[in-house]
N, C-alpha and C positions, 0 to 999 in steps of 0.2 A: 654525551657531555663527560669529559675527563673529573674523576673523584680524588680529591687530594686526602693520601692515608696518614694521619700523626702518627705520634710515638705513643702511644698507647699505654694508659695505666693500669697494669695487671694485677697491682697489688695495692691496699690501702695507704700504705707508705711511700709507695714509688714515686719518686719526684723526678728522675732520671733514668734510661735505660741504655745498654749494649748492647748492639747489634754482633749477636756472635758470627752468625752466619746470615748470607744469603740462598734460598733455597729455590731464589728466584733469579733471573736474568733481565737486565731489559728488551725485551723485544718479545719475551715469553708469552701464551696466552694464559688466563688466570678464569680459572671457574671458582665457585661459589664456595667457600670450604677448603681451597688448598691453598698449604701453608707457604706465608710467604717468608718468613725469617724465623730465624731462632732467635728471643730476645734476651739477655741478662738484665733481671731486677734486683733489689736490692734482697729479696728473700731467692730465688731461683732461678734457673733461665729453664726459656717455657716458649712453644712453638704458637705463634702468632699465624692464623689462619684470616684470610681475606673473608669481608663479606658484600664484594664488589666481583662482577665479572668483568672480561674486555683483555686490554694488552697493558702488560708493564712500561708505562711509557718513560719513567722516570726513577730512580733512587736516588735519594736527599742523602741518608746516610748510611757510609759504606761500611764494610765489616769492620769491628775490632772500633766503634768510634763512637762516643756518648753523646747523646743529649737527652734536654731536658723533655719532658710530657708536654704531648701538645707538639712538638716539633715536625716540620714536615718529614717523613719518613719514604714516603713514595708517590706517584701518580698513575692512575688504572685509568685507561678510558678506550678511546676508539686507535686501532693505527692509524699514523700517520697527522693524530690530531694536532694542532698548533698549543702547546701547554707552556708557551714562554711568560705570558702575562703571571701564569702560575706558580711557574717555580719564581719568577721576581718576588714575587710576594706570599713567598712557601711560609713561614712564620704567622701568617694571619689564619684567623678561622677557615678553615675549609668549606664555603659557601659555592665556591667555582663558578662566583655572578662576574657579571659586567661592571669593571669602575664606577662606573657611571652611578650604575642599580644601587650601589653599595653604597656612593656618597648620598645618594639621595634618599636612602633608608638611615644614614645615620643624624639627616637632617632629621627627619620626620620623626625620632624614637626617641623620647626624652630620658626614657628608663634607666640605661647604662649609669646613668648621671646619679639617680636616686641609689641604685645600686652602690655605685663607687662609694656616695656618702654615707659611708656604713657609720654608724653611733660609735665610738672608743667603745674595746671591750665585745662589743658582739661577731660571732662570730657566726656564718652559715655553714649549716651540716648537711651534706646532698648525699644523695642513696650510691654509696658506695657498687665499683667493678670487683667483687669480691673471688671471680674467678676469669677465667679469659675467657668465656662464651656464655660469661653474663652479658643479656641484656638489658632484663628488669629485675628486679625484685618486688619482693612482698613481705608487709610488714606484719610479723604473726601476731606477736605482742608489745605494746609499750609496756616497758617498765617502771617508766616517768612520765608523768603527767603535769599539763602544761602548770606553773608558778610553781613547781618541785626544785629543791636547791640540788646543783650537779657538780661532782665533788669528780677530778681527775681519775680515771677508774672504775667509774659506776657503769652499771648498764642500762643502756638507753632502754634496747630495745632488741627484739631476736626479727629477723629479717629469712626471709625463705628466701634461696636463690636457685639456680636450677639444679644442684648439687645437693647442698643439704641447708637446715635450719642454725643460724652462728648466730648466739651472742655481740652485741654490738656496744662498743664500749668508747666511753668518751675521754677525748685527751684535754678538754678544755674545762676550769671552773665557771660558777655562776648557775644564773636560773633559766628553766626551761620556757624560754617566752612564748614558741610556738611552732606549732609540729603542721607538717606541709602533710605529710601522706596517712592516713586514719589507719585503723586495726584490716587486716584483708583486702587493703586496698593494693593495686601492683603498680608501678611505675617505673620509668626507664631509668639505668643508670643515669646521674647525674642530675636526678631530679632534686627539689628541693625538698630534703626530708624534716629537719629540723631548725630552728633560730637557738643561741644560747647566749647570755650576755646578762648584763649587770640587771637584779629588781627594777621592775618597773620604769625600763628603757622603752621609749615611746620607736616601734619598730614598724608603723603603719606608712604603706608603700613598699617597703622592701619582700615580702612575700609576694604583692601584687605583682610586682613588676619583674621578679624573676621565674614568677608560675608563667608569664603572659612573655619575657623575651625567653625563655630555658635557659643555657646557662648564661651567666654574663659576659656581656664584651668588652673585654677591658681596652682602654686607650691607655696611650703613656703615662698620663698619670695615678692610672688607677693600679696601676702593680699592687701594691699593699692591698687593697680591695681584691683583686684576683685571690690572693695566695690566701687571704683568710674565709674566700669560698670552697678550698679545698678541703676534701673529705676529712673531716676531723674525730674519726672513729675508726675503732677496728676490731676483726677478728680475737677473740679470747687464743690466747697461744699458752699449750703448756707442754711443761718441763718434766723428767723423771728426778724425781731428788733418792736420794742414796739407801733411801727404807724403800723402794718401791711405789710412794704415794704421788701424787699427781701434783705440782706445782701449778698454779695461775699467774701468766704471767703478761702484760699487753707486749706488743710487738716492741715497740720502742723501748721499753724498758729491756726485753732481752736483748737486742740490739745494745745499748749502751752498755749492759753489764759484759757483752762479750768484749766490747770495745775499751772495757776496765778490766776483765781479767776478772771477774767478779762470779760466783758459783750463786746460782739461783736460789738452790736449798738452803743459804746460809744468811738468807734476808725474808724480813719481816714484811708483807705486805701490809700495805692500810689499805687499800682497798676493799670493796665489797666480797666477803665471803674468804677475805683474806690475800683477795690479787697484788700482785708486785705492779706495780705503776710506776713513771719516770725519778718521780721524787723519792720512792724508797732506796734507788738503786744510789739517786747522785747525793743521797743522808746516809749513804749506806760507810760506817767503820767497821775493819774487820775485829777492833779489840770489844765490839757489842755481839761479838756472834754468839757466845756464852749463853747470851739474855735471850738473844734474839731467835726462837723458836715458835714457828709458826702452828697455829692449833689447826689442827683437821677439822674446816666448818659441821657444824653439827648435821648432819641427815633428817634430812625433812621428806614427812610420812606425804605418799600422794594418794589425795582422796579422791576415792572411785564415786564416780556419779550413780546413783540407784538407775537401774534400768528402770523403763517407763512402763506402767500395769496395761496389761492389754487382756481385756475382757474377750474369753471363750467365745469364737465364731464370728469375729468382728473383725472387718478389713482393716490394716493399721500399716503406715508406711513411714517412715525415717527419711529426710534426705539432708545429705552429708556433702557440704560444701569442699571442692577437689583442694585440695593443698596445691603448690606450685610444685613440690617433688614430685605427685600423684599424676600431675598433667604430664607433668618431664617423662614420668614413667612410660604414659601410654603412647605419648608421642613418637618416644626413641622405638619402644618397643616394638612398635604396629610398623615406623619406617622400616625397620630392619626386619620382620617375618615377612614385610613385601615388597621389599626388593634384593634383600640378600636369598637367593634359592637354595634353603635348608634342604638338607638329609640328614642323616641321626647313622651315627656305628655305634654297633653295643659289643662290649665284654666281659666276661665274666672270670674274676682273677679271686685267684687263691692266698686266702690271708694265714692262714697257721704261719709259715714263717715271719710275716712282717709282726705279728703278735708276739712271737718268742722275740724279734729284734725290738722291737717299743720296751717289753718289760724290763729289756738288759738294758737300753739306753734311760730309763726315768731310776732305775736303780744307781744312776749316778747321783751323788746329793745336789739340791738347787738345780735338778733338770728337771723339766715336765714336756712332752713330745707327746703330739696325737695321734692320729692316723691320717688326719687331715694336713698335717704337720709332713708326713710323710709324701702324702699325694701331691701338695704342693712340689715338695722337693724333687721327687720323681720328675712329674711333669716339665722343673726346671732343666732338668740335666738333657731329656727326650726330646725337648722345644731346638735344643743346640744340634741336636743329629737331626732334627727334620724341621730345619728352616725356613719352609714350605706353608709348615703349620701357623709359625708365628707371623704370619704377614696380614696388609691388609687391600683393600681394591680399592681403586683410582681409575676413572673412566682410561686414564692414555696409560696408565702399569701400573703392574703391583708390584706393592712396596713391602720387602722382605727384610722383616729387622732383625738384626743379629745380636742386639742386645734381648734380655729377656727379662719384662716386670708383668709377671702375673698379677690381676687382682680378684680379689677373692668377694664374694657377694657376700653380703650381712643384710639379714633382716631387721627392720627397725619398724618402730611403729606407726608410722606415716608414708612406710614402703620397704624399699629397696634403698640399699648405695652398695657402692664396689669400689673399697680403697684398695690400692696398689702398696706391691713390694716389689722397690725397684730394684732392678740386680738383683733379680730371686735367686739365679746359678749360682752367684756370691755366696749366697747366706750360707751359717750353717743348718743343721735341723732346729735345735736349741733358738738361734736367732730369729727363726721361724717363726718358731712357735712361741716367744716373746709378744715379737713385731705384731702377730695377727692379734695374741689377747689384748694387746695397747690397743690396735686400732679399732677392733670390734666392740670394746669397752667404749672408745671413745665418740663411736658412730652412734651406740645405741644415746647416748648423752648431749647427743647434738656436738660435739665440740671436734670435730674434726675441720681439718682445714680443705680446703678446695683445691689444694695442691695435691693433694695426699689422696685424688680421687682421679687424678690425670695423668695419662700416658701407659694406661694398660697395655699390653700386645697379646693376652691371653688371660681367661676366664676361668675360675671357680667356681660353681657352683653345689655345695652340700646339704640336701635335705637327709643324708643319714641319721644325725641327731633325733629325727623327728619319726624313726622306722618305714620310711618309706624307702624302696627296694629299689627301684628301677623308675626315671623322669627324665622327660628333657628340657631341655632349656633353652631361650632363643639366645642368639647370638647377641653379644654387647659389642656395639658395632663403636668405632671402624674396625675392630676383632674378627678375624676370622672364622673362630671358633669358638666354644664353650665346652667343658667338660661337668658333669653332672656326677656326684656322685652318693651312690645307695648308701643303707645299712648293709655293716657286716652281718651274716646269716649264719647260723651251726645247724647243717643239714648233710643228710648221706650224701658222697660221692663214693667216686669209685677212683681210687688206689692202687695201681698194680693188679688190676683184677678184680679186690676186693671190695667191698662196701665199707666204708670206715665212715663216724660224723667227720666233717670237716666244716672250715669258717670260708664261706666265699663273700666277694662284693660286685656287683653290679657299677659297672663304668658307660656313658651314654656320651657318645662326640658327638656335636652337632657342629659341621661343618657348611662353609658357606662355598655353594659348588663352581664359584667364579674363579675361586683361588685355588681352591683344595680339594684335587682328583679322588675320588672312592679308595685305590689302592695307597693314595696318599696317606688321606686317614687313617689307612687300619697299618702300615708301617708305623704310625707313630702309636698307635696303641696295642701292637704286639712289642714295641720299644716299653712304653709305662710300663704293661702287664711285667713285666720282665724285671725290670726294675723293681714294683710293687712285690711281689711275689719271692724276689730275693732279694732284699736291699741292701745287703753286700756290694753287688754288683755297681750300685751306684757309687762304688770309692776307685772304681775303676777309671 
């Protein structure tokens, strides 16, 4: 049975999207996970990956051409199938039933109707597409509880999604009438998460009946009902303002302040904790900027739970309910150590000169550069000579990118995440090593975005910090590889002959053997070493 694909909302705002590319054909075959367009949204364009097999029977819209969410985009089904009834009617829900089925279920389904008659003023809140290979979330904490007044700004509530845990922030005022999905609880995008609307607006039916049809069907006249089901929250988005400190700011409001020419540090949020929201930016004069100086929310002490007394000699067990990142973890991890066939290359590079080059680059003023800072860059410049490395498997080719966004792993304390630096060859070291303490400050805080976590083509991994010498790593798939790396060590070597201390570090590639030949590998890390070792050579 042919699957009719919409337009797909990748971002909380998106109301409309561009089709940059097609990566697909009609007549192509389409498996599980390959991508069929590059889309533009209204924050980035982002590769939209199928989760339908069969043949492209159809494209609704062609490159370079908008439409709104929801639109039909494509049709996947069997060759040769008959999909005219389908495209006639590409703008309706994607159900791909029989006329018939369809009229005689809208006879039968009074719901829509209680739907449509939504009460003035309220609004439904559904569990946001917070990245493009969401497909549920989970809701960690409410931060409002139901008859709490909700002031444009606030936050609702922090939602786990398969990326990380975001801040979830409301665009709408009024009171919280009633919350669809409880603390730990998971559900699919576009569930119903929350009701919001005027004190004690009588809103029985309306939960019922969108838990029991999912999302609503709107008929012609329920347009206005449709658009005020749309997700009406979003991701916390912040700013660098001019001292270095973190602005808060919701999407929409940066949006309109770019759209005004308006500098984020130079407004005052009313928001919770001092966030910018829509109304500060469009009250915003620039002859108040003088006054208008926002305070750094004060720092709140987090209080550690006493560990529990466990009496000498007595069996005693803990169990620790998995988070959704935790699951994510074990999932991705365990697909990819058994089906990507890992090997491991090790080397061992000598740091005395990249130490004499660190200490003359952070002797610049306002520069601070790591080592890590370093190996990033290395690896950038080495990925361009061995383009091999940087690719990823696809049952029918591999796909060899010549662009290069390394992402670098951060420990957090619910797991793992690995945000991306894209156009790493780009950067400079300096930019480097900015970009990673933004994002690993931001990762540990929860406040990274899901964007900021997609389209790696290469992997980082450092337990040096932690003295550990030599590990490897599984592969962050679709990635080809992963790079591991040690502590610096001050131990004897040998010199010309001689024994002198020296500083070395332990390098560990863990390559996946579908893409990336043995001699492959160790070309690209006698390439690093070489680089590492004298980083001179990388201005070459």
């Amino acid at each position: 049975m042919a699957t009719i694909i919409t337009m797909p909302r990748l971002s909380d705002t998106m109301t409309e999207g561009t089709v940059a590319t097609w990566l697909k054909k009609v007549g192509d075959k389409i498996s599980e996970g390959d991508i069929l367009a590059e889309i533009e949204t209204d924050k980035a364009t982002m590769e939209f990956e199928s989760f339908n097999e069969g043949t492209l029977l159809y494209i609704g819209i062609p490159e370079g051409e908008t439409a709104p969410v929801d639109s039909l985009l494509a049709i996947i089904g069997t060759e040769g199938e008959d999909i005219s009834a389908l495209i006639a009617g590409g703008s309706a829900p994607a159900t791909a039933e029989a006329p018939a089925k369809t009229e005689a279920k809208k006879e039968e389904a009074p719901a829509p109707t209680a739907i449509a008659a939504l009460p003035k003023g309220v609004v439904v809140v559904t569990m946001p597409r917070l990245s493009d290979t969401m497909t549920e979330g989970t809701v960690a904490t409410w931060l409002k509880k139901v008859g709490d007044s909700v002031a444009e700004g606030d936050i609702l509530a922090e939602i786990e999604t398969d990326k990380a845990t975001m801040e979830f922030e409301s665009f709408n005022e009024g009171t919280l009438l009633y919350i669809g999905i409880q603390e730990e609880s998971t559900a699919p995008v576009d569930s119903l998460l929350a009701i919001i609307g005027p004190a004690g607006t009588d809103i029985s039916g309306i939960a019922e009946n969108y838990t029991a049809g999912g999302t609503p069907q709107a008929a012609a006249p329920v347009e206005e009902a449709k658009a005020a089901t749309a997700t009406t929250a979003a991701p916390i988005v912040q700013e660098a303002s001019t001292d270095g400190q973190r602005i808060l700011a919701s999407p929409l409001a940066k949006k309109i302040a770019s759209d005004k020419g308006i500098q984020l540090n130079q407004v005052k949020g009313s928001g919770e904790n001092g966030r910018i929201v829509k109304s500060d930016i469009e009250n915003f004069t620039p002859q108040a900027t003088a006054q208008n100086v926002a305070a750094a929310p004060a720092k709140t002490e987090t209080v550690v739970a006493p560990k529990p007394y466990v009496p000498a000699g007595e069996v005693f067990t803990e169990e620790i309910k998995n988070s959704q990142m935790r699951k994510i973890i074990a999932k991705r991890l365990a697909e990819s150590l058994f089906t990507a066939p890992h090997y491991n290359l090790v080397i061992e590079v000598t740091m005395d000169e990249a130490m004499k080059s660190r200490a003359i680059i952070n002797s610049v003023p306002d520069t601070k550069v790591s080592f890590n800072d370093m190996v990033i860059k290395a690896c950038a410049i080495a990925l361009k000579k061995h383009p091999k490395i940087n690719s990823q498997w696809r049952e029918d080719a591999i796909i060899i990118n010549h662009h290069v966004n390394i992402g670098v792993a951060v420990a957090v304390e619910d797991g793992l995440v690995v945000p991306v630096l894209p156009f790493t060859d780009g950067m400079s070291l300096s930019q480097i090593g900015g970009s990673v303490r933004d994002l690993a400050g931001r990762a540990k805080n929860k406040k990274l975005l899901p964007s900021e976590m997609e389209g790696s083509t290469f992997t980082i991994s450092n337990l040096g910090m932690f003295g550990i010498t030599e590990f490897n790593s599984i592969i962050n798939q679709p990635n080809s590889a992963i790079l591991s790396v040690g502590a610096i060590v001050e131990k004897p070597v040998v010199k010309n002959g001689q024994i002198v201390v020296g500083n070395t570090m332990m390098l560990s590639l863990a390559c996946d053997h579908r893409t990336i030949d043995g001699a492959t590998g160790a070309q690209f890390l006698q390439t690093l070493k070489q680089y590492i070792e004298n980083p001179v050579t990388m201005l070459a």
